[in-house]
C-alpha positions in Angstrom: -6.2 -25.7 -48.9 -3.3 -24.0 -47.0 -2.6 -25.8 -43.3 -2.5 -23.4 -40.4 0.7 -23.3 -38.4 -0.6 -22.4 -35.1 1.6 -19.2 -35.2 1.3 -15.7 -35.6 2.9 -13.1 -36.3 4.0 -10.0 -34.8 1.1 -8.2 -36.0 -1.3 -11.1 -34.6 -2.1 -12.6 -37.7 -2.5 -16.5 -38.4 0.4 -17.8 -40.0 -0.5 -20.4 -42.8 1.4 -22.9 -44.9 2.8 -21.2 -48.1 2.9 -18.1 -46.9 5.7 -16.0 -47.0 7.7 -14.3 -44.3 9.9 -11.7 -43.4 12.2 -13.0 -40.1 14.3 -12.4 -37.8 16.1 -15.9 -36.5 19.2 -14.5 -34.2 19.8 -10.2 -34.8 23.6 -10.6 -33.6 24.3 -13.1 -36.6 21.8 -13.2 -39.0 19.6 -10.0 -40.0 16.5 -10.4 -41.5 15.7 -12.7 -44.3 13.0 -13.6 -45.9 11.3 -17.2 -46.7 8.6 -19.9 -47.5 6.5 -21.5 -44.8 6.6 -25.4 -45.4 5.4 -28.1 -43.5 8.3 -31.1 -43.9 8.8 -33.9 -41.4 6.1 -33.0 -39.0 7.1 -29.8 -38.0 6.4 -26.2 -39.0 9.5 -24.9 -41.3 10.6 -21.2 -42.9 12.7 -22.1 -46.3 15.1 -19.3 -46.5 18.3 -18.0 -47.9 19.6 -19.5 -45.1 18.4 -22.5 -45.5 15.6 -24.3 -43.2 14.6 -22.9 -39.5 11.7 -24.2 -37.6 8.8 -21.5 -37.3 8.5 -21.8 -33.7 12.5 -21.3 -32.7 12.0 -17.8 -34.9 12.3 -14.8 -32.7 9.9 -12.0 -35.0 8.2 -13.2 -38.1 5.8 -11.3 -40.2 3.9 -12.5 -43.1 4.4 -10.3 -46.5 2.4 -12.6 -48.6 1.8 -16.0 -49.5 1.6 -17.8 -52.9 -1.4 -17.7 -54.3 -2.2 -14.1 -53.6 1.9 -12.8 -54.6 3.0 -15.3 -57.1 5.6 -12.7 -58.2 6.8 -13.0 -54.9 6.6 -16.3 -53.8 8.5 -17.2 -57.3 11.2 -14.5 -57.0 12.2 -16.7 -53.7 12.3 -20.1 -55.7 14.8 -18.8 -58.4 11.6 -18.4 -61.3 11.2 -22.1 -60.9 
């Protein structure tokens, strides 16, 4: 069971935990990266390369898969583990 975030993306659909986004946080300093919707502390998160950013401070998200239905995907963003 994957929680629902409350979110959605630019395309209008529901954003879930697990899933996994493409984002942009701030285009002047950081392009787009790419990372893992967890729910830590409470509150809504996107694991990334550069490191943890609350989903709702995001400016454009879109989901790209999650990890049940692209493990390859989801495990390519873990490092294999």
């Amino acid at each position: 069971m994957r929680l629902n975030t409350g979110f959605l993306d630019k395309n209008g659909k529901e954003i879930y935990e697990g899933d996994i986004l493409k984002y942009l946080e701030n285009p002047d300093i950081i392009p787009w990266d790419t990372g893992i919707v967890v729910f830590d502390c409470g509150v809504f998160k996107v694991r990334g390369g550069v490191g943890f950013r609350e989903l709702k401070y995001l400016e454009e998200k879109e989901v790209i898969g999650n990890k049940i239905e692209t493990p390859e995907l989801f495990d390519s963003l873990i490092g294999g583990k």
